[in-house]
Each structure stands twice: as structure tokens, then as C-alpha cells.
C-alpha positions as CSV (number, residue, x, y, z in Angstrom):
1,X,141.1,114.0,135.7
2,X,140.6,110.3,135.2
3,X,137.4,108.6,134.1
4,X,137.4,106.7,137.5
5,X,137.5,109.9,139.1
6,X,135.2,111.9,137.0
7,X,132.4,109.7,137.6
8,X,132.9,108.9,141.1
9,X,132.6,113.0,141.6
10,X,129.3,112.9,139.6
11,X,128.2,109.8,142.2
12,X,128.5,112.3,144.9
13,X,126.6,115.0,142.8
14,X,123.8,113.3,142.5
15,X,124.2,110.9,145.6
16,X,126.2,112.8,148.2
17,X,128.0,110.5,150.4
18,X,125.2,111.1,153.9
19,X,123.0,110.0,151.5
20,X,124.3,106.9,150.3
21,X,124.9,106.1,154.0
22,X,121.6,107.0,155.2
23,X,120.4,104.8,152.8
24,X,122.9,102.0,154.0
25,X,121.8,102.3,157.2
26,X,118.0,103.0,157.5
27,X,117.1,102.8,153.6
28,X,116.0,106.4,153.0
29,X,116.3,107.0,149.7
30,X,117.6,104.1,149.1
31,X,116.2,103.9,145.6
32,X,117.4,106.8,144.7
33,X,120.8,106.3,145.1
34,X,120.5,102.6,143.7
35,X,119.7,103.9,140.8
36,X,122.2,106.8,140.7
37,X,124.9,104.2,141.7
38,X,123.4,101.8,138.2
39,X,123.2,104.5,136.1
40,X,126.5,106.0,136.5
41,X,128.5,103.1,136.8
42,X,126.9,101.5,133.7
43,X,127.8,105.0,131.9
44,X,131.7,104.4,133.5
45,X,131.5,101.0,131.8
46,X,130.3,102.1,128.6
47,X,132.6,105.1,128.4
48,X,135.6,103.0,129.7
49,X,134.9,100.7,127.0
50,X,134.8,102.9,124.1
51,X,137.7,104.6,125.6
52,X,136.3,108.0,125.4
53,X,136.6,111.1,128.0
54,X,133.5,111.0,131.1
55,X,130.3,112.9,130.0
56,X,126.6,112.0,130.4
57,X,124.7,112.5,127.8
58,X,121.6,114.8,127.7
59,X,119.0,111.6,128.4
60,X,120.9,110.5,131.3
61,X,121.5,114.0,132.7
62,X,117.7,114.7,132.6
63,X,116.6,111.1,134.1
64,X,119.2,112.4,137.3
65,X,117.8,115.9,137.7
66,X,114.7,114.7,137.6
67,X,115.3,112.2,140.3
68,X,116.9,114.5,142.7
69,X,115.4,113.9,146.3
70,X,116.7,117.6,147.4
């Protein structure tokens, strides 16, 4: 898979889509998947950058579980 792809299906891991949209639409959660949408995207950039293969690193991975609303 591409690193586009890669991290848009780790988006919807840790922000499934009804959630992004509930959010959208009546702001539950909507911190929550802010900061899923930051953190990943700012991984993609970093990733992209050095031109290496999508992964999230062990400090990143943790600062997600942890913030899991389900």
C-alpha cells in the first residue's frame, strides 16, 4: 500500500469515519479526533518527507490508545 493510504486507514482506526462526522456535526468528540487527525497527518508529513515506509512509532501509538473514546 501507499503511505497516503496507509495512514488514511490508521485515521479510521483511531477515528472511524461516524465519528469524525459526529464530531462535524454536533462536536462529540470532537477533540478527540482533532487530535487524531494532527497527530497522524503530522506523522504522514514527517514520513513523506524522509521518504520512509508508514509506521507510528511506539510514543505516538501509546498517546492514541490511550486516547481512545471507545
Amino acid at each position: 500500500m501507499s503511505l497516503k493510504t496507509d495512514c488514511r486507514e490508521a485515521i479510521y482506526l483511531y477515528a472511524p469515519l461516524e465519528q469524525q462526522l459526529n464530531a462535524a456535526r454536533t462536536g462529540e468528540n470532537e477533540g478527540t479526533v482533532d487530535r487524531v487527525l494532527k497527530i497522524l497527518r503530522q506523522r504522514y508529513q514527517l514520513l513523506k518527507a524522509l521518504e520512509e515506509p508508514w509506521s507510528i512509532d511506539e510514543d505516538t501509538l501509546a498517546i492514541l490508545e490511550d486516547d481512545k473514546s471507545y
